[in-house]
N, C-alpha and C positions, 0 to 999 in steps of 0.2 A: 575577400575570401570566397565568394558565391562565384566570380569570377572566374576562379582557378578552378574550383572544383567543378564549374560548367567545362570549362577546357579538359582537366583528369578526365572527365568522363566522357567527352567525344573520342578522345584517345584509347578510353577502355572499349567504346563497342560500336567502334568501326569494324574491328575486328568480326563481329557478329553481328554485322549489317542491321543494326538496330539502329534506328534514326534516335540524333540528341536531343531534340523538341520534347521529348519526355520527360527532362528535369525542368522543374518549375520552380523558380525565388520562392518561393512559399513553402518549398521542401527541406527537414531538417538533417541537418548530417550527422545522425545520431547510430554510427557504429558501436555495439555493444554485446552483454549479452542478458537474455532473459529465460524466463520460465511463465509457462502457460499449464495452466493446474486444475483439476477438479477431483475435493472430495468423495467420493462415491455415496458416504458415512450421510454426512451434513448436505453434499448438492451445491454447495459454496464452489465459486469459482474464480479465481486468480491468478492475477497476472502479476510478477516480480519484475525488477531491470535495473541494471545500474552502464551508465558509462559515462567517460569522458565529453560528458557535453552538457552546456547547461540545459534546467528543466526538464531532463529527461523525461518525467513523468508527463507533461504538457502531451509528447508528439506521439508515444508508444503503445502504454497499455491502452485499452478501451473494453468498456463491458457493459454487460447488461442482465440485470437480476433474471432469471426461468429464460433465459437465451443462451449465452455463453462470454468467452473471454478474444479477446484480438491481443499480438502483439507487431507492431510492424515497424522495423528497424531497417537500419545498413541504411539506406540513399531513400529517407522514410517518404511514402506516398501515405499518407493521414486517409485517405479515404477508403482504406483497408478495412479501417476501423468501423466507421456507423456503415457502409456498404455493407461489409460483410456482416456486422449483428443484424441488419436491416435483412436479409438473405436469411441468416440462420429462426431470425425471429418469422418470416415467413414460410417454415416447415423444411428449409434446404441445412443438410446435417454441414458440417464442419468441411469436412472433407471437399465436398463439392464448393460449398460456399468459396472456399480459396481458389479451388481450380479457376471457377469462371472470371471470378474477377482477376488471376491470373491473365486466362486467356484473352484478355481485354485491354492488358498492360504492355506498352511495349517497351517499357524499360524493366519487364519483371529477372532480368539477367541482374539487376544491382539491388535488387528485393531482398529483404529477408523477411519471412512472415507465418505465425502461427496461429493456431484457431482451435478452439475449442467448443462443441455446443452441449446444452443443458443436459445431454444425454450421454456424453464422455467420449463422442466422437471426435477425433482429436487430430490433425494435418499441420505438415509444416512444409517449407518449402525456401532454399536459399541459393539464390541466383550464380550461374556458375562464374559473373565477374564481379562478386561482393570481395573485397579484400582479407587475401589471408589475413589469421587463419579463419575457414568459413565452415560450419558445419552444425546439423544439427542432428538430435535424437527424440522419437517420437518414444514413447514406455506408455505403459495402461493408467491412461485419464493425467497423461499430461505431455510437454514437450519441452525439450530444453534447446537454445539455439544462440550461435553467437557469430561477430564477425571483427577482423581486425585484431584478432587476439595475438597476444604473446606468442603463445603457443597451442599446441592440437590438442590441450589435454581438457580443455575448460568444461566442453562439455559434457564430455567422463564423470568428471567430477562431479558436477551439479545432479546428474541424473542417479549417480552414488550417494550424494548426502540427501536426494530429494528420497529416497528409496528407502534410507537409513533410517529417518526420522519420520518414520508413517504414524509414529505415536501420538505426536504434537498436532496441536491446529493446523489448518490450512498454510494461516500468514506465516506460522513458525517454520513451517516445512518448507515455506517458499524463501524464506530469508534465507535458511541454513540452506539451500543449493547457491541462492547469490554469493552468500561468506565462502562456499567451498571454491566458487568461481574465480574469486580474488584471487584469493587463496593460490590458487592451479596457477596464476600469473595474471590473469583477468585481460583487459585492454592492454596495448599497446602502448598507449599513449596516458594510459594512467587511470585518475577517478577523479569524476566532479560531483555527478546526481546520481539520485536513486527513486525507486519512487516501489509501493505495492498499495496493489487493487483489488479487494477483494468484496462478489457479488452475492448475492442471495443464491440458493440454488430454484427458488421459486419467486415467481413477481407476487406483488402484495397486491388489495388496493392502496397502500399507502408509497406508494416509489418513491418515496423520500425515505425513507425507511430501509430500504433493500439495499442501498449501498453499504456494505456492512465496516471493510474499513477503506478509507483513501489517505494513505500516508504519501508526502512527497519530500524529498530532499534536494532543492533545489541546484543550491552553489554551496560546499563542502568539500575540506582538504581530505574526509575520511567518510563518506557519503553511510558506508553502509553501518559504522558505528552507530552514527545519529540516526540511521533507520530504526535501527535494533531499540536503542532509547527511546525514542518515541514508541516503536511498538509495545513496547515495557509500560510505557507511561499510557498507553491507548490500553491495555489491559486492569491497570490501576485503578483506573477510571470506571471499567466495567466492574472493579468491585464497590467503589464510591456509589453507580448506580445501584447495582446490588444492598447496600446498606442504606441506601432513602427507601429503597422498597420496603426491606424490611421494615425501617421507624414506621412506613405507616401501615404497615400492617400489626402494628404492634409489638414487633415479638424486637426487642432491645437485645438480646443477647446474642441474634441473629446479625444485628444492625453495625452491634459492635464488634464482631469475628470479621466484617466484610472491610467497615472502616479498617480493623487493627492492617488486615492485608494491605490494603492500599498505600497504607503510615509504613509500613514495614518496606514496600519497595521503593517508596520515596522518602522519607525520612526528613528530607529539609524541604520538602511540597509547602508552605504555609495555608496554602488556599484548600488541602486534604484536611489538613488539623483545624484548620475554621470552623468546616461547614461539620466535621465531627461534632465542635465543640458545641454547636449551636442546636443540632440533637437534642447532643444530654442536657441542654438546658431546655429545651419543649419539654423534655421527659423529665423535668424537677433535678436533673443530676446536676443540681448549679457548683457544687464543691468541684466536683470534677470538670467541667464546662470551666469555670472561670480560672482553675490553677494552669489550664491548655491556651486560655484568651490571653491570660499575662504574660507567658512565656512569646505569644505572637504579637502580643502590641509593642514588648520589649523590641522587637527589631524592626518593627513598620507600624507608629501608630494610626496608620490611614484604616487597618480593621477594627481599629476600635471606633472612629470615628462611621466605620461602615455596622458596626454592631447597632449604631443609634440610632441608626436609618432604618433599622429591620421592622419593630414594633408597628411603625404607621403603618408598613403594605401587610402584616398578618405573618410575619418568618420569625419573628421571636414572639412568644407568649409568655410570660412569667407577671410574678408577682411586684410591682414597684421596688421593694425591697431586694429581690431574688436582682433586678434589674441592674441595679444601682451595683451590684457584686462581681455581677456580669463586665460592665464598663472604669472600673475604677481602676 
């Protein structure tokens, strides 16, 4: 396969006297299209993509918390990526960042690539032998950009629902221009992966921290579905965290609005309704704790067998009796 497409590509830019020695076996052929984004609100910034190819997420997006976002697709050179955060992180705004390392590329005619930095300076750029259809669209504090497409309208579209949906979160905003993207016809060649990236708008000390979400959809007959679901299920979760906060901060009424959210968007989660149940039992509500434990040892007795585990490391406190109600 690498083969052929070293050959496609001496044939596409002889024509523009660009020597072939600039495709490298290590480069992915990840024609597609994406979105490169920043809140103004929050400072979050995010990269969207989906195409026909596996891992998409592995070669495209790239980021960095109080820096900015990369995306680098079509005939992808990976080193767009930390180069240019490594650029933007050193005081050089977005804009420039791409020029130079542009100016440095001598296969940037099969490039496509977008940049964002921590200040919403925003550049893109798509080579004039990336394969139709190629084009992209810069709009305020983000850019949408695609190649290989069906047809011309993808990124119309994306830059329309990305516009539309200024209400929603970053990741949500960024999904709903990928869904519009299909939508318009998407790829060519179809859907495998997808992947969103989304960074702090400020670096912490804790940089493990700052990556706020990294969803990937690897190999998938419907890539952006099981994005959307997983992001669904990465919000669920923020209310799961959201209600152990509140248990220890005491305030139970709080604890159980956030659980109920979470239970409400997944409903047959087992591992939501557990760590519920196991709450209201710290909190003495073993009636209600143990009638949520039956209902889930009924389909998997391996958590009641993990309820017995809990007592020795300090995760269940109850009464011997209270206990015994718990596991039966």
């Amino acid at each position: 396969m690498k083969k052929c497409i070293q050959f496609m590509l001496v044939a596409m830019v002889c024509g523009s006297q660009v020597k072939a020695q600039f495709f490298k076996n290590d480069e992915a052929f990840a024609h597609t299209f994406s979105i490169v984004a920043r809140d103004p609100q929050t400072g979050e910034m995010a990269v969207g993509v989906q195409s026909h190819w596996f891992s998409v997420g592995t070669a495209v997006p790239w980021g960095e918390a109080g820096v900015g976002v990369v995306a680098t697709q079509s005939f992808v050179n990976k080193s767009y990526g930390p180069l240019g955060l490594q650029l933007m992180k050193n005081g050089v705004t977005a804009t420039d960042a791409l020029q130079q390392l542009l100016d440095k590329d001598a296969g940037k005619e099969v490039r496509q690539v977008a940049m964002i930095d921590a200040k919403g300076n925003v550049n893109a750029y798509t080579g004039k032998n990336c394969i139709d259809y190629a084009n992209h669209i810069v709009g305020n504090n983000y850019s949408v950009q695609s190649n290989m497409m069906l047809n011309n309208t993808v990124c119309k579209a994306m830059a329309a629902a990305y516009e539309k949906n200024n209400d929603k979160p970053l990741a949500e905003r960024v999904l709903a221009a990928l869904q519009a993207a299909q939508q318009a016809g998407g790829d060519i060649r179809g859907k495998q992966s997808a992947a969103i990236l989304v960074v702090a708008g400020q670096a912490t000390a804790q940089p493990w921290n700052d990556k706020k979400i990294d969803l990937r959809v690897d190999d998938h007959i419907t890539p952006l579905v099981e994005l959307a679901r997983l992001l669904k299920l990465y919000r669920a979760y923020e209310h799961m965290d959201a209600g152990d906060l509140a248990s220890e901060k005491n305030d139970m009424p709080l604890a159980m609005k956030e659980y109920g959210t979470a239970m409400s968007m997944f409903p047959k989660n087992l591992e939501m309704q557990y760590w519920t149940a196991i709450t209201l039992a710290n909190n003495k509500k073993i009636k209600e704790a143990a009638a949520i434990l039956q209902k889930i040892y009924k389909q998997d007795n391996n958590w009641r067998l993990l309820t017995q585990r809990l007592p020795k490391v300090g995760l269940l406190n109850t009464s011997a009796d209270d206990y015994q109600l718990l596991i039966k």
